[in-house]
C-alpha positions in Angstrom: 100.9 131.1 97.5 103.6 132.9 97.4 102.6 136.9 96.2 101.1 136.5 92.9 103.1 133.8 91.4 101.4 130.9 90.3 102.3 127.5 88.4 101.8 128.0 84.7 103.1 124.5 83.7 99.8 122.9 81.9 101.2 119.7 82.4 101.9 120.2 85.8 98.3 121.6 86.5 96.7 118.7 84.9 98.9 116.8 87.4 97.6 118.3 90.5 93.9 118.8 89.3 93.6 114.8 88.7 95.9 113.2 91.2 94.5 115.9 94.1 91.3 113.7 93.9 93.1 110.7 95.0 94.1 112.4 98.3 91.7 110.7 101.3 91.5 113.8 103.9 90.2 112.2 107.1 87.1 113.3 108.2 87.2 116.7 109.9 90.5 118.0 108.6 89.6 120.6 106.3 92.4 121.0 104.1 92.1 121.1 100.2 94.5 118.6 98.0 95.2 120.2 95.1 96.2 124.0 96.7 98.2 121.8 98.7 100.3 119.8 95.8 100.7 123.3 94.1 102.1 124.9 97.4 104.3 121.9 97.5 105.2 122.2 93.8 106.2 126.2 94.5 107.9 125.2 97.2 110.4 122.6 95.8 110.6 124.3 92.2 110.2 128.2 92.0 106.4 127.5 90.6 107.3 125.6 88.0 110.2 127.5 86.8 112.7 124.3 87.5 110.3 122.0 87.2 113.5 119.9 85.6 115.6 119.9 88.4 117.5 117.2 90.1 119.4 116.8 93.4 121.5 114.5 94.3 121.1 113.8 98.1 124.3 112.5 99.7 122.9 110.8 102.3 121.5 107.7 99.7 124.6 108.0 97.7 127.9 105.4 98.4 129.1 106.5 102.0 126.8 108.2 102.9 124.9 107.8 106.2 121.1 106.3 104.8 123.3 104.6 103.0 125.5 102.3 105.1 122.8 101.3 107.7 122.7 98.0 107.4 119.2 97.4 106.8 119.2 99.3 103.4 120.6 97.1 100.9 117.6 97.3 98.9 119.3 101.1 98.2 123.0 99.9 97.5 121.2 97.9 95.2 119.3 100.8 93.8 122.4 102.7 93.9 124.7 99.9 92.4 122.2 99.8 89.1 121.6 103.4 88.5 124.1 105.1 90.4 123.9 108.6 91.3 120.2 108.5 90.0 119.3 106.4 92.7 120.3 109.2 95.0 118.2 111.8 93.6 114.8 114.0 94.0 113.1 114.2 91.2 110.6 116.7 89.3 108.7 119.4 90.0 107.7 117.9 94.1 111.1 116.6 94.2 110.4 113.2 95.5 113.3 111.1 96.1 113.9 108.1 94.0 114.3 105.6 97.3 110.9 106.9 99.0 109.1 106.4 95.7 110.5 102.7 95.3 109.5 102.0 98.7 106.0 103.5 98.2 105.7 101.0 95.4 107.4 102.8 92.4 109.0 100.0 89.8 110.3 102.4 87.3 113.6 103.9 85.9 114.3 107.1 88.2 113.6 109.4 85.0 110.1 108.5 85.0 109.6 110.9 87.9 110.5 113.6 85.9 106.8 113.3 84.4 104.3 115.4 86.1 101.8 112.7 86.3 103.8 110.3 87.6 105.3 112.6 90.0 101.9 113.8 90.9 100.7 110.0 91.9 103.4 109.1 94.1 103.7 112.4 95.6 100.0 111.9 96.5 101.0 108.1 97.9 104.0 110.0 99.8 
């Protein structure tokens, strides 16, 4: 972690504590889920502090480059009913929109603003 900071979040700790026991570590990696989600939740959000931040990433939005192959219209869809939402990272591990749909995700983009839900497909990522 970084210094002494920690994630104080409670619903953000519940999060990692429940989803971190979904994570299948292959035999002989020794590597610990849930320090990992937090270091991954300090990482994209200051620990926690903008745990309600949003990005819009240029590259899924209209022209740009992820965009325009020609093999992603499942995204201009995506993009053409939600717009700029469709282009974003989301919640406190900042997990794209489009990766979460093609994980498997079938919800509104806001949904990933929940710490639970953000935890589970951060864990499928």
């Amino acid at each position: 972690m970084k210094g002494s900071q920690m994630i104080s979040d409670p619903e953000i700790l519940v999060a990692i504590n429940h989803w971190s026991k979904a994570v299948k570590v292959p035999a002989g990696v020794l590597i610990e889920p849930g320090p990992l989600l937090a270091a991954i939740c300090g990482n994209e959000t200051s620990w926690g502090e903008k745990r309600w931040a949003t990005r819009v990433e240029p590259a899924y939005y209209r022209a740009g480059a992820y965009y325009k192959k020609p093999d992603n219209e499942w995204l201009r869809k995506l993009v053409a009913k939600y717009e700029t939402l469709a282009a974003m990272s989301w919640g406190w591990s900042q997990l794209m929109y489009p990766v979460a749909v093609e994980l498997g995700f079938t919800g509104h983009p806001w949904e990933l603003m929940d710490a639970d839900a953000a935890a589970r497909w951060t864990v499928e990522y």
